[in-house]
N, C-alpha and C positions, 0 to 999 in steps of 0.2 A: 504493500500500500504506500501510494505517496503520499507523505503529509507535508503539509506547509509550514514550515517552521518563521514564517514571517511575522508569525505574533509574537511570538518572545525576544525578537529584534528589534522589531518595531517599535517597544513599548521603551528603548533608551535612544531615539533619533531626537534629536534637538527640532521644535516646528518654530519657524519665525513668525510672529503674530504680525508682528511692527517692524519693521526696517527703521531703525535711528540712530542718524551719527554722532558725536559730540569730537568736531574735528579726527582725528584716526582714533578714536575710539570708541568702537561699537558698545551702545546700549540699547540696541535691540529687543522689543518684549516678545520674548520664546515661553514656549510651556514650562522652560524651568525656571526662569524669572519668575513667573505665575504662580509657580506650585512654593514656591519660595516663597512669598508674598504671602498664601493662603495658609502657609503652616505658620508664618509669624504671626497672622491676625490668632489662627486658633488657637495660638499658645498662649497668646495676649488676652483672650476673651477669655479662654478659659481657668486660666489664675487668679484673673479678676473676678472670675462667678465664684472660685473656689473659694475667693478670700475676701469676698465685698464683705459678708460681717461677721468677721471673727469672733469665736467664743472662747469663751474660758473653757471647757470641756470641747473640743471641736466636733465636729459631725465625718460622716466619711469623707466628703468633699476634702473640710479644711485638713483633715489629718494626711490624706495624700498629699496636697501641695505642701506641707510643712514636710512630712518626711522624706520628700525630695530635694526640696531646698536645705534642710538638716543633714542629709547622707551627701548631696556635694559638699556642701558648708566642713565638714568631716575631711572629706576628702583633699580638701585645698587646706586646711590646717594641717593633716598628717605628711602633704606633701611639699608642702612650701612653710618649712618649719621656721624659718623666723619671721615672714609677713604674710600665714597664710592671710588672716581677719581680713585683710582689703583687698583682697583678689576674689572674695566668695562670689562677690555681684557677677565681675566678668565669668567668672566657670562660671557661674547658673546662669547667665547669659548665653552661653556659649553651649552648653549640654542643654538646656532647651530647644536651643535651635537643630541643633543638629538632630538630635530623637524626636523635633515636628517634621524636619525634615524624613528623616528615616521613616516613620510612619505615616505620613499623606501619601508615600506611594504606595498603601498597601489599598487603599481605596481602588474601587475597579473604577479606569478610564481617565487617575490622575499618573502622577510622575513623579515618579523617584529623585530630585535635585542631585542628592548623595550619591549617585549609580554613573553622577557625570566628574571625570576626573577633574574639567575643570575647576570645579563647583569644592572636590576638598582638599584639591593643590590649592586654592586664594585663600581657604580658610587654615592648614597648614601652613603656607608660606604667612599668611600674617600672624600665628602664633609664633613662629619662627623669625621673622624682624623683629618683632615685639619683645622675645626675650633676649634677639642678640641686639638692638637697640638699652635693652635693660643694660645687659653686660657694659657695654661702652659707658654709658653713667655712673654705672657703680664706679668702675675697675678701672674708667681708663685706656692707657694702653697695656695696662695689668691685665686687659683681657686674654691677650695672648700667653700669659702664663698658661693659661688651661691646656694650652698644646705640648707643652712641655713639664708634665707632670712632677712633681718633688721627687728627687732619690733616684732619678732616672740618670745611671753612666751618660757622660758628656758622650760616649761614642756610640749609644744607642739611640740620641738626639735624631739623626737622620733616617732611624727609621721610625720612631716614634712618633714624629712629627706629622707625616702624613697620614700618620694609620688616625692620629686622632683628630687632623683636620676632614679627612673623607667620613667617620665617622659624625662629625658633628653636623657638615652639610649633608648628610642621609638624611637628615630626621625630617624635613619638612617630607621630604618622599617617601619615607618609610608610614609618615604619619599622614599622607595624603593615601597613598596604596593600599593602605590596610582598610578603612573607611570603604573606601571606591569598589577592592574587591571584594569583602563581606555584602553589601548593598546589591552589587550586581549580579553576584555568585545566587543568592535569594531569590532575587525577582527573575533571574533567569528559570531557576529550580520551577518556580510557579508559574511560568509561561509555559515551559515543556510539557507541567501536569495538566495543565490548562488545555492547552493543545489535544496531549493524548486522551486527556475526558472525550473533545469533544469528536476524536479519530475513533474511539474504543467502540464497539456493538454496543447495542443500549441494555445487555443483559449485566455487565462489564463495568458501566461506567460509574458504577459505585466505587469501586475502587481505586480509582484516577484523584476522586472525588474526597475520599477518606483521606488518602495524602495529601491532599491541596491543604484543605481542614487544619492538618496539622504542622505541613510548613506555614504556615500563616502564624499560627501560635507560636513554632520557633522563630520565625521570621520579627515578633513580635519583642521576644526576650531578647532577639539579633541586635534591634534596632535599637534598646536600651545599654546592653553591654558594649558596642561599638562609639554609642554617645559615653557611655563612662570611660572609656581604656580614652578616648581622643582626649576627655577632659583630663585624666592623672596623667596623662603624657606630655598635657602642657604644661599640669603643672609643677611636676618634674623638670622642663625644661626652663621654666620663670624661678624654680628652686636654683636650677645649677649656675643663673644667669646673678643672682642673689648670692654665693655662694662665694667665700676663698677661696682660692685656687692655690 
């Protein structure tokens, strides 16, 4: 049997809504500006409703936005041990978006943002200015110490040096790649099932159907653990930007 595997490719094609320039720089409204757009508003409305009026004993609502904001909040003091307190805003900034992101493509006929590299190469490279912008205010040109670790033989210098300057410019990639391929790796898994549901004999397609179901639910846990590893890895990287060298 032929099947058309055009739905589970189709579902990461960038669609130009708008054509718009601002001198050479495209800002074009595409379905992932859009889907971008609709995961901010719904993360915005929805913390708002969780949180328009706080109680002293909270309800379900408020108790889930506090023990998100509480478990990043956690997060950014365990990891950025001497300033976590005023980084909490940006990580929960920053891990909201990304899990509104990850989760408005699981809606049928919306769009994954997170599944397009460009989308968590700009969001990696600007965690990645941000903490090497950090380092130059701290440090200086004490920043360069990092490459040249304490205790390291003056004749090990020449190979140390590169191993930990290629290591340190990985990270925006390392930190864009992982995002990208988790995301894609997913909504691909559920376009295939999608598909084969709808290829399978109709005695059959319960079965297509039963996995869909449940990559969805991991898909679900996906989308939270991938916004959490982004957020400790930034903030791991604003720690070591922080940090004596």
């Amino acid at each position: 049997m032929n099947l058309d595997m055009s739905g589970p490719i189709e579902h990461f094609k960038i669609v130009i809504y708008h054509d718009l320039h601002l001198g050479p720089i495209d800002i074009s409204i595409s379905n992932s500006a859009v889907n971008m757009w609709i995961a901010v508003v719904i993360v915005i409305l929805l913390l708002y409703l969780m949180l328009k009026q706080p109680k002293l004993i909270p309800g379900p609502a408020q108790l889930l936005a506090e023990m998100l904001y509480g478990f990043i909040a956690k997060q950014a003091r365990l990891n950025i041990q001497a300033e976590g307190e005023k980084y909490i805003p940006l990580m929960f900034t920053l891990f909201s978006f990304i899990l509104g992101c990850n989760l408005v493509g699981l809606v049928p006929g919306a769009f994954t943002p997170t599944s397009q590299l460009a989308v968590t190469g700009t969001l990696a490279m600007g965690v990645f200015l941000y903490a090497t912008g950090l380092r130059f205010f701290r440090h200086g040109w004490g920043f360069f110490h990092a490459f040249a670790p304490r205790g390291v033989p003056v004749v090990m210098l020449p190979l140390m040096i590169p191993i930990e300057l290629i290591s340190f410019l990985a990270r925006p990639v390392t930190l864009a790649l992982r995002l990208f391929a988790n995301m894609t790796a997913g909504h691909m898994a559920l376009g295939v099932l999608a598909v084969l549901g709808l290829a399978a004999p109709w005695f059959i397609q319960w079965l297509p159907l039963g996995f869909t179901i449940v990559q969805i639910a991991l898909e679900i846990i996906i989308a939270f653990i991938q916004a959490y590893i982004f957020v400790v890895l930034s903030c791991v990287y604003i720690d070591d930007a922080l940090a004596d060298h």
